[in-house]
C-alpha positions in Angstrom: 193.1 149.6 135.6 190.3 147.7 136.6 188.3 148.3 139.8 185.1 147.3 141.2 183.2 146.7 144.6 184.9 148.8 147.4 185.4 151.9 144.7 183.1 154.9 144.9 181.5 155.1 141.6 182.6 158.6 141.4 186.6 157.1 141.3 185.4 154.8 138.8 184.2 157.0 136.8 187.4 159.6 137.1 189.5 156.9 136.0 187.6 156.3 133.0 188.4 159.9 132.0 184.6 161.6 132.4 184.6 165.0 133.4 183.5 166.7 136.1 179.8 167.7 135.3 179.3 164.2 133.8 180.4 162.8 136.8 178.1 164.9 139.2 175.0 163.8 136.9 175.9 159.9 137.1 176.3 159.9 140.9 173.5 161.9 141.4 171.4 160.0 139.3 172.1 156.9 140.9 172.1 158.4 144.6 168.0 159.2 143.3 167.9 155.5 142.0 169.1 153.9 145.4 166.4 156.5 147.4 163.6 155.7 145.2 164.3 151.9 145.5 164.5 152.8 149.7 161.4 154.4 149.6 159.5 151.3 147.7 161.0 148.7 149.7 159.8 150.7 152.8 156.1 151.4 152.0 153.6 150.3 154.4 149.7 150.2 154.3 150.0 148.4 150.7 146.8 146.6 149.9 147.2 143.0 150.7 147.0 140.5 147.7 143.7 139.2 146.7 143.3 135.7 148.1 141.7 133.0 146.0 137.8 132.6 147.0 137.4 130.1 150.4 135.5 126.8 149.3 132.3 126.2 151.4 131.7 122.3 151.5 128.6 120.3 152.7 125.8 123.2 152.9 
């Protein structure tokens, strides 16, 4: 059977005959993986990137 977007991973992985405790550890894993990946993409007070040096002309 194949299934993909739209299935919890947790189905997916039933159907693909893990057990139980080995399906606990990969959907808790990859709940971790998606807060951790939150958590980056919502960090503020980052130091901006270095800009190139401003060229002074006619002095």
């Amino acid at each position: 059977m194949k299934k993909s977007l739209g299935y919890p991973l947790s189905v997916i992985a039933e159907d693909m005959g893990e057990p139980l405790p080995r399906i606990k550890r990969i959907t808790t894993t990859a709940a971790a993986d998606q807060m951790i990946a939150a958590a980056l993409r919502n960090q503020t007070g980052a130091p901006a990137a270095p800009q190139p040096p401003t060229r002074v002309t006619g002095e």
